[in-house]
N, C-alpha and C positions, 0 to 999 in steps of 0.2 A: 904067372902069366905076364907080369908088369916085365918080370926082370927077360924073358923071354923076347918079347919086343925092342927089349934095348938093342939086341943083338942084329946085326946086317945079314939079311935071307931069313930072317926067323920064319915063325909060322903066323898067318893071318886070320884072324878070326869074326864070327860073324854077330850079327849085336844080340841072339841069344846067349851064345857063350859071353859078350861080355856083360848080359843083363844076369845072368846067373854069379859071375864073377863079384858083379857090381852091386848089390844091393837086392836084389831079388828076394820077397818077401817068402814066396813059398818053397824057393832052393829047390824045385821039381826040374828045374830047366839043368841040363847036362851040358858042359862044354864038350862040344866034339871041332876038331877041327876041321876044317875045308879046303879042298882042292885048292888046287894053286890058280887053277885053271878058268877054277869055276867061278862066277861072277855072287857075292851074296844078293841074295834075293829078301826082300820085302814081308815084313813078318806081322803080322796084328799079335797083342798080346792081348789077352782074356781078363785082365784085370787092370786099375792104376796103379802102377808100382810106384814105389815111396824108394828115394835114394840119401843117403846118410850122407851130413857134410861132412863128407873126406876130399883130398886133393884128387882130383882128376888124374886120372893117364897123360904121362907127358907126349911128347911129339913121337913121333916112329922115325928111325933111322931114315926114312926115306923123303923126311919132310913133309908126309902129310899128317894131316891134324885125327888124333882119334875121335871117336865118336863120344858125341856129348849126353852123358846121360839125362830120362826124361825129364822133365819137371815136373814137380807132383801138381795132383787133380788130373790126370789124366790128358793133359795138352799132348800136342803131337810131338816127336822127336825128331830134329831136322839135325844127324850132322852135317859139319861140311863136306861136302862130298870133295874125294880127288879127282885125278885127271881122266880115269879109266871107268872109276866107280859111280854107280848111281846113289840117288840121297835115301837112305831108309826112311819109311816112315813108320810110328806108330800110332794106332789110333783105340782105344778103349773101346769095347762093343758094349757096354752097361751105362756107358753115360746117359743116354736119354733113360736110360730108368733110373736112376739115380738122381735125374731133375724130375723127375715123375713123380719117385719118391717125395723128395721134398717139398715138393708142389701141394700132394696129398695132404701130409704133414702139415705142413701150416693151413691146410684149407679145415682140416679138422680140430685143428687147436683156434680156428678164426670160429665155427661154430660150436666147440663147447665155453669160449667165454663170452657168445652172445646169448647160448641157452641160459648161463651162471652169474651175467654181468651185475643181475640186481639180488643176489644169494649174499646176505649179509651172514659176515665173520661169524664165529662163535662170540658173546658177547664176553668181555672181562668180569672175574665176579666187581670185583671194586667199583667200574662202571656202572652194573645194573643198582649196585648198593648207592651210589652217588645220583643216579637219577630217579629213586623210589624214594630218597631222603630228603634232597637238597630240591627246593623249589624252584620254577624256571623264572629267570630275569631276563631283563630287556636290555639289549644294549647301545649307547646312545650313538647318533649319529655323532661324527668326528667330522671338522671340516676339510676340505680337500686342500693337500696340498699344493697342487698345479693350481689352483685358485687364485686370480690374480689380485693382489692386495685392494683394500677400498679406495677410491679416488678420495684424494685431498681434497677438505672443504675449500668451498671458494673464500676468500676473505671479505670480511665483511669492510662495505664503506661508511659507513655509521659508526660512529662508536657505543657498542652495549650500553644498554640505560642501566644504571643501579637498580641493585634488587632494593624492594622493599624493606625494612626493617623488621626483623622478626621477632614479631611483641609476642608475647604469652598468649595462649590460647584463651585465659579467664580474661584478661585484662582486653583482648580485642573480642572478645562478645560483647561485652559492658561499654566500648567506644559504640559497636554497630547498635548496642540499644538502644543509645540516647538519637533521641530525632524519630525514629521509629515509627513510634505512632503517629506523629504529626505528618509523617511523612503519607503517611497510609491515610490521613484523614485528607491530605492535598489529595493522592490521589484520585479518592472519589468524589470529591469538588471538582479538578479539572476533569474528570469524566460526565457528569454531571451538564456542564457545563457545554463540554462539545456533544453531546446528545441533543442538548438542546439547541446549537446551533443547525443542529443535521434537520431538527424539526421545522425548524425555519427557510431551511434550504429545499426541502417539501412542497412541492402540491397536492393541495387535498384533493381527494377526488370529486366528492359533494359540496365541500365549502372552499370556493377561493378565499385568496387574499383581497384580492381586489372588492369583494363584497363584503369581508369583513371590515377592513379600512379604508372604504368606498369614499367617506365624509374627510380624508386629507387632504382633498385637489383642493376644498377652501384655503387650508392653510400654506399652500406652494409648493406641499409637498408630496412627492409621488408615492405610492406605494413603493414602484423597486429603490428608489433611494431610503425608504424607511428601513426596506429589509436589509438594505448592502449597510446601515451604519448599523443596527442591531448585530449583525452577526459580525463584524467587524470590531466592537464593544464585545460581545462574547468570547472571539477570540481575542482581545488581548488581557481580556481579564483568567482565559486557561495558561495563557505569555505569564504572566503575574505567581501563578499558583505553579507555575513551570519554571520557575527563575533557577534553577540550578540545572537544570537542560540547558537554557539559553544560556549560562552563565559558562559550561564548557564548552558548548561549541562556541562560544566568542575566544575564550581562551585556546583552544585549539587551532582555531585560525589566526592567533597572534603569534601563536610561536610556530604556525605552519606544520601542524602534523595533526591533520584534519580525520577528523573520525566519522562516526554515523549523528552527530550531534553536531556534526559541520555543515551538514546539509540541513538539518532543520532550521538552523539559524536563517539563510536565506530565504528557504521557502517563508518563516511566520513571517520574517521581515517584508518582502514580497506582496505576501495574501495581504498584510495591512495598507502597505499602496494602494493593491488596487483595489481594497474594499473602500476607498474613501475617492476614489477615480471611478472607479464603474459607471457612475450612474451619466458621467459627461463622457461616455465611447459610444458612438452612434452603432445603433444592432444588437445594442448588450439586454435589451429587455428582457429576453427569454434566459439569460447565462449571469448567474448571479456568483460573484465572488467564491473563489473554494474556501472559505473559513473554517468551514465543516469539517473538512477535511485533515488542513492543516490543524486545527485544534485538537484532532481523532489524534494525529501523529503525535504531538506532542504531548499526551495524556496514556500514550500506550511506552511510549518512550521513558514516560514520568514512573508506569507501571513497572517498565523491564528495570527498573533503576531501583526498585521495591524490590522488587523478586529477587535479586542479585540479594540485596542485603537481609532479605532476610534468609534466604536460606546459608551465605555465611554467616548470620549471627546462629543459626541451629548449628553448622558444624563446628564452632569455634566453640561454643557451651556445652559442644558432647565432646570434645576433645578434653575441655580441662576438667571431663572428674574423673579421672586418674591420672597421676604423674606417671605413671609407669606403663602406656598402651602397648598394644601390639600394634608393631611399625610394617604396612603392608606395603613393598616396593615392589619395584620390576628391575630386574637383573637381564642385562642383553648376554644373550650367548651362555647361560647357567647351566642349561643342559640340552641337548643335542644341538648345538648351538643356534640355538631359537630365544627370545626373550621368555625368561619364567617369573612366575610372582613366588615371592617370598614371604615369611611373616615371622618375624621375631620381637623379643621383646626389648622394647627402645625407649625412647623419650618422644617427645614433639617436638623437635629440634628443626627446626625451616618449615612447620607447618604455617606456622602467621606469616610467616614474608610468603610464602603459594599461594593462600588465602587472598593474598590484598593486589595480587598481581594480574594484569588485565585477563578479561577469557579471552573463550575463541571467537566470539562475535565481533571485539574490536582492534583483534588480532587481524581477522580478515576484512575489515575496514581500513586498517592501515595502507592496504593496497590499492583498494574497494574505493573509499573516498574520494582521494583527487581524483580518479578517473570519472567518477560520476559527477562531480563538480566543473569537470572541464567539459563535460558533454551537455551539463545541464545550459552554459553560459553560450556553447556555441549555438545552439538548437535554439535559444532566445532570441540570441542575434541573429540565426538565418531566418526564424518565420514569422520576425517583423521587421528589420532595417534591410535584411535581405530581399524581400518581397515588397521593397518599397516601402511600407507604414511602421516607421519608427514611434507612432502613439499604441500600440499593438506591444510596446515592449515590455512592460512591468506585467499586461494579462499574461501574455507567450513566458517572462519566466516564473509570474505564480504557478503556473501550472509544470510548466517540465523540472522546477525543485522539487516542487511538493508529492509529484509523482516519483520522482526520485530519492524521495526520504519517505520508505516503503514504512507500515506501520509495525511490522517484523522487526526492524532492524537489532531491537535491544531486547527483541520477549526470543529470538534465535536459540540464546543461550540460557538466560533467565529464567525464565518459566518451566524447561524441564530442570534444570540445577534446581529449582527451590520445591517441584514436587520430588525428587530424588532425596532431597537433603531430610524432607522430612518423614519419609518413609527409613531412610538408615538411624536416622535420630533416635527414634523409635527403640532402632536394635541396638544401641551400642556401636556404632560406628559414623566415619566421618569423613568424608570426600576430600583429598588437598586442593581445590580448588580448581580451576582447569587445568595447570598443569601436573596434574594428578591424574585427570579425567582423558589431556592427550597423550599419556605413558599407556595408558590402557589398550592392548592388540593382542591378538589371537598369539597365543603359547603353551607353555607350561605353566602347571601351578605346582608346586610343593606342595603334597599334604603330609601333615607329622601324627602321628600316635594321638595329639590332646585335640587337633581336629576333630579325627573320627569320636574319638572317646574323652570327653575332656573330664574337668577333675570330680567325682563321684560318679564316674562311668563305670568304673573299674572295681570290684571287690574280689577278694578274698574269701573263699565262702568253706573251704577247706582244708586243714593240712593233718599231714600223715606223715609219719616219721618210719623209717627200715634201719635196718641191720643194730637196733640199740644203741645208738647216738643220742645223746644229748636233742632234746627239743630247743633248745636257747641255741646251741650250736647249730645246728640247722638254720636257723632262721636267722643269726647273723649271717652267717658266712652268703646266704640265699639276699638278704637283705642288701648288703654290701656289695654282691657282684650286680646287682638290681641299680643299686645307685652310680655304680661305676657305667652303666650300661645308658645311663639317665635317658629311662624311656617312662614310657606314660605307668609303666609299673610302679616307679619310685615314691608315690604317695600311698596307696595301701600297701606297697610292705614294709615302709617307714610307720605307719599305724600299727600292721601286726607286728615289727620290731617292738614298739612300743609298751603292747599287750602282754606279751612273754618276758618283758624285761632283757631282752638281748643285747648285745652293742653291737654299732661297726667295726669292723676289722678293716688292719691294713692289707692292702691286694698290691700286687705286683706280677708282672708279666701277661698284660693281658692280653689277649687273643680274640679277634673277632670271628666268627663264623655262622657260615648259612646257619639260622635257627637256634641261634646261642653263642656264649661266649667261655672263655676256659678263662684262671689267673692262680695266681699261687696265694693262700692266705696260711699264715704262722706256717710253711713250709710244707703245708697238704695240697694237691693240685685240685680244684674246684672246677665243679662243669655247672653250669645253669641255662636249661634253655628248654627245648622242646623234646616230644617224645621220640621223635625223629631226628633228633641230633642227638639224643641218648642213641640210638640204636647206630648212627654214623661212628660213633667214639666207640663204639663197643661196648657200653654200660647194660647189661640184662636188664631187664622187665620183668616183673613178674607178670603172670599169666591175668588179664584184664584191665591192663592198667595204661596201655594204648589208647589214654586219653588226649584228644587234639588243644583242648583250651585250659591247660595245664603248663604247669611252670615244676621242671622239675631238676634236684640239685644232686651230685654226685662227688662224694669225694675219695680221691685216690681209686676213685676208676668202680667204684661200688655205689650204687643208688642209696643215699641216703632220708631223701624229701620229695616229697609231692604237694605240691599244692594248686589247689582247683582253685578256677577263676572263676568269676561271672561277668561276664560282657553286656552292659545294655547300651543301645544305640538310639541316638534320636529318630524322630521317625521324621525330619527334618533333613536327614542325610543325602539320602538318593534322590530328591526333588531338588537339595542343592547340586550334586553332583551333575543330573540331568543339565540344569540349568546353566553349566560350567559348559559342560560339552555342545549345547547347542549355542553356545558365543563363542565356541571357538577354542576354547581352552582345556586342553590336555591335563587331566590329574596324574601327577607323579607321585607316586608312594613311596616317603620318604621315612619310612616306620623304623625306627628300633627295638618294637616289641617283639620278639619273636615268633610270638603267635599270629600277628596280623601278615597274613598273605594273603596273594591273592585267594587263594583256596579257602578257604574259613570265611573269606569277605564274601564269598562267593555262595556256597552253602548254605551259610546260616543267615548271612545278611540280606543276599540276593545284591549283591552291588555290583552292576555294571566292569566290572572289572577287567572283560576282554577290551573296553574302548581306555582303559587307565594303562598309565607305564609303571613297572618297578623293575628298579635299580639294581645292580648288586652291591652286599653287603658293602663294600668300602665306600663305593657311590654315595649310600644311601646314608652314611655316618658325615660326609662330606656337605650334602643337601642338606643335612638337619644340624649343623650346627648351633650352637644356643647365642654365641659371638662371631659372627661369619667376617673374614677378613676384609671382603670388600660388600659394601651397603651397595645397591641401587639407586634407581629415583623413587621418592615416595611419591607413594598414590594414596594412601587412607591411613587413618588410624582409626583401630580398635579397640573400645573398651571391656570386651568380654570373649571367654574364650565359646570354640566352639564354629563347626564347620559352615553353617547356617551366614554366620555373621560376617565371615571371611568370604565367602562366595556371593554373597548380596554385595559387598564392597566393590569386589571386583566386575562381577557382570554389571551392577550400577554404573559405572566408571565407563564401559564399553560400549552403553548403550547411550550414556549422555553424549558421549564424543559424537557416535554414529547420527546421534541425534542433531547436534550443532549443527553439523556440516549437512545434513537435509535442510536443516532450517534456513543456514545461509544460502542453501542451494535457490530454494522458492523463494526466498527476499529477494536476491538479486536478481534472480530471473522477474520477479514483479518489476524491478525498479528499472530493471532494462526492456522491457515489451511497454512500461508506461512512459516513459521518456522517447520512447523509440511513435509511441500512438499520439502523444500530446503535441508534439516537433509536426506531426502532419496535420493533424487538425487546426491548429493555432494557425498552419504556415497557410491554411484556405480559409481561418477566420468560419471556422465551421460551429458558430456559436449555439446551435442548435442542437448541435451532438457532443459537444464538451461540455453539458450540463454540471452543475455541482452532484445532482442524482446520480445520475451517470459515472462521476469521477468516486460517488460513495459506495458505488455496489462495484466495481471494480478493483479497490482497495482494499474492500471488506473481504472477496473473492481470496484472496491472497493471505486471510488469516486461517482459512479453513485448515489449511495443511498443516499450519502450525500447532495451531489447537491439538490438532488429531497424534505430530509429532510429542509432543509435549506429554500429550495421554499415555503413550506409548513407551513411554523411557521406563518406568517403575511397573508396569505388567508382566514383571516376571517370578 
């Protein structure tokens, strides 16, 4: 037909014949030719015909373009039409069924994978064997990378003060001893002392003074002049029994880095002014010098100054008897990058220089200080040279120092550190001092195998030999992979090594895994682990022997050893654990025993176990290192193992901190409502209401909380 149209006059034809010519899938279509005459007419085809890439028909003798075959899918077919001819179309009668179709089709394949969407896979065997075997771990938080790095410290304008000298733990008990007592024996003289001042500064209710020393107006002298030089004598004889209070805060104000012993200083100095002035301020009859007062301050001051030292001489005398403690730090960012406590075995290496280095009480006096110093002096000066009576000004600053040197200031910290110290003393352990006490925050803890179970926790109470092995053999090769594994196992199978006469062997290639470990000994492959890591390896059981708290040994892929454990647990455990979790801190289970999961601690122990983390295996050989590459900051050392001892260290530590900062909380808040109370009354000469009674039940007000913190630090 192509070559027919080459030809001038040929025959023309219509676009069945050339749709049958041309690619026609069903070839039912027949070319017939058509009248010369006749115009082609407009055809639908009954299907989408598909056309083969072949070269089109060229041009027709006469210049017009032939017709262009359809496009597949069904599109319509538009040749060009010539001069005379109209445009064929074609148009598919199936298309809208054919999107019908497909419309269906996916509307049905949208509702069988919403009926199937949650029809879990056929499971793998290997999988279901891997999660009946291998116990579930926790995995840690990692920190973000989009995270933007920590701001740079600001630089300091001071230059750091040198640390301490870090003397020995034996040798700085034995400095803190000497004075001691005498210190202790001052103390209850200056208290003594200012009680008795307080009783002077009393009215009786049935007996005045004035009836009792009625017969002085003979001698010229009045009654309230008798009481303002008595208590004025009183206090400076608690001044006397106080000389190393007085003696730092002079020193502190000479070299300008004024503390909570800065303030005292002007206050006593002060109260003794006007205790020897009083009696010549016209109106002061009723307002007797605060002696009382300040004598109180300086006696609780003298107290906090005891308490410190004794409960460092208790931590310092439970640290030296052992050279070898357990060193308890805090590691930032150790595991999900949260601070974790740690404990390995150390030395007492910068325990003495922590020990001797300020707390938090004159840590937040460094700040605390000149600001109260500077308020005490303005508050002087406005509510007597300001108000006109510059004779009003030694009263106006006895009282806004002495209000301002709260009688908290040094029992803040003191007083719960030395019942803390002597409650761990007790157990074997020993507080770094405050900064130890402000390392202590909500985290993780590491616990390891001699925690739970320390050493005679663990026995042996079994062993059973398969397949006719040697008994020695067994129990080296069991012993060896035991020591290579250095979990809390390694002292009773070092015993029953001992018992049978066995030796260590050398191992190589070792392997860790969920619930045991594999290694090569004299060139046999060796499995030691759990019953469930027998069955992971493929090693058969025999029928009953699916015991959980068993250690069992396999070599060259055949069960050769069993040996039963016996596990006992203090009953000390889960009351410490409790106590871990409601301070805040997370137990990590840092175990390389293979027996201890969570499952077992769980079962048989009853241990809180859903509120604990555990690692996996690589994590958890990482966490438990015996030489960890980088230390921490220490917070305590321990002289005994065991989980009890380690977790009293820490929650102690957590609650003295919490404890300071309430304490400073209520001091300052005292020392600012009485500086803030005494500035007004002074400034109206309100002699009546600034009683010494008055300024004693106000001050005392302000120990209550203390007290009550203080009681509170070791009730756990």
């Amino acid at each position: 037909m192509s070559d027919e149209t080459k030809k001038p006059g040929g025959p023309e034809y219509t676009v069945d014949e050339i749709l049958a010519e041309y690619g026609s899938k069903n070839g039912s279509a027949k070319r017939e030719p058509s009248p010369k005459n006749k115009p082609p007419q407009t055809v639908k085809a009954k299907k989408v015909v598909e056309f083969p890439t072949e070269k089109l028909p060229q041009l027709s003798p006469d210049g017009q373009d032939a017709p262009k075959p359809p496009s597949a899918g069904g599109k319509r077919l538009a040749p060009k039409p010539g001069k005379d001819k109209p445009m064929p179309e074609i148009v598919p009668e199936n298309v809208g069924r054919a999107i019908g179709a497909q419309l269906h089709t996916l509307l049905r394949r949208a509702d069988h994978f919403a009926d199937h969407m949650y029809d879990q896979a056929e499971p793998d065997p290997e999988t279901l064997k891997a999660e009946k075997y291998i116990p579930g771990v926790d995995q840690e938080e990692l920190p973000d990378a989009d995270q933007p790095p920590p701001r740079r410290a600001r630089l300091r304008l001071v230059k750091p003060r040198e640390l301490p000298p870090d003397t020995p733990p034996a040798k700085l008990a034995a400095q803190y001893a000497k004075g001691l007592k005498s210190q202790g024996v001052r103390v209850k003289f200056a208290t003594f002392f200012a009680v008795l001042a307080a009783l002077c500064s009393l009215e009786l209710p049935y007996l005045s003074w004035n009836t009792l020393l009625g017969g002085l107006g003979e001698l010229g002298v009045t009654v309230f002049q008798l009481r303002c030089w008595v208590l004025t004598g009183l206090l400076a004889l608690v001044g006397l029994l106080c000389y190393d209070i007085i003696a730092a805060g002079g020193k502190q104000l000479f070299t300008l880095r004024p503390r909570a012993e800065s303030l005292l200083l002007p206050a006593f100095a002060f109260t003794l002014a006007d205790g020897l002035t009083a009696a010549g301020m016209a109106g002061r009859e009723d307002c007797l010098p605060y002696c009382a007062v300040a004598a109180l301050s300086l006696s609780f001051a003298l107290r906090g100054e005891h308490h410190r030292r004794r409960g460092d001489r208790m931590s310092a005398k439970t640290a030296s008897q052992t050279r070898t403690p357990y060193v308890v730090s805090m590691n930032e960012g150790l595991w999900s990058s949260k601070p974790t406590y740690t404990k390995i075995s150390g030395s007492s290496l910068g325990f003495g220089s922590q020990l001797q280095m300020e707390d938090g009480g004159h840590t937040a006096y460094r700040a605390a200080a000149p600001l109260l110093m500077l308020g005490a002096a303005l508050c002087s000066v406005m509510a007597s040279a300001g108000q006109g009576e510059p004779g009003r000004f030694v009263w106006a600053a006895s009282a806004c120092f002495t209000a301002a040197s709260s009688w908290t200031a040094l029992l803040a910290f003191a007083l719960p550190y030395r019942k803390l110290a002597e409650r761990l003393s007790k157990i074997g352990a020993a507080l770094a001092g405050w900064p130890g006490a402000a390392r202590c925050q909500p985290g993780g803890v590491i616990v390891s195998d001699l925690d739970l179970f320390p050493t005679g926790s663990v026995q042996v109470s079994q062993v059973k030999v398969f397949g006719g092995a040697a008994t020695e053999k067994v129990v080296g090769y069991t012993a060896t992979m035991v020591r290579v594994m250095d979990c809390g196992l390694t002292r009773p199978f070092h015993d029953l090594l001992r018992t049978h006469g066995a030796l260590y062997r050398e191992v190589s290639g070792v392997e860790w895994h969920e619930g045991g470990a594999s290694g090569i000994i004299r060139g046999q492959e060796v499995l030691v682990g759990t019953a469930a890591y027998m069955h992971l390896m493929e090693v058969p059981l025999p029928p009953g022997h699916n015991i959980k708290n068993a250690v069992f040994c396999a070599i060259n892929g055949q069960l050769s050893g069993l040996f039963l454990l016996s596990y006992a647990m203090s009953g000390a455990v889960n009351p410490s654990l409790s106590a871990l979790m409601r301070a805040g801190a997370a137990p990590v289970l840092a175990t390389r025993d293979p027996n201890l999961i969570p499952a077992l601690l769980e079962q048989k122990f009853k241990l809180p176990v859903d509120k604990m983390e555990f690692p996996p295996v690589a994590r958890r050989l990482e966490l438990s290192k015996p030489d960890p590459e980088e230390v921490g900051g220490l917070v305590a050392l321990l002289t005994r193992e065991g989980l009890s001892v380690y977790c009293d260290a820490v929650v102690g530590g957590r609650r003295l901190r919490l404890a300071t900062r309430w304490g400073l909380i209520f001091t300052f808040a005292g020392s600012v409502i009485g500086l803030c109370l005494t500035f007004y009354l002074t400034s109206v000469a309100a002699f009546a209401s600034l009683t010494a009674v008055n300024f004693l039940i106000f001050m005392a007000a302000w120990l209550v909380p203390q007290f009550l913190i203080a009681n509170w630090v070791n009730q756990y």
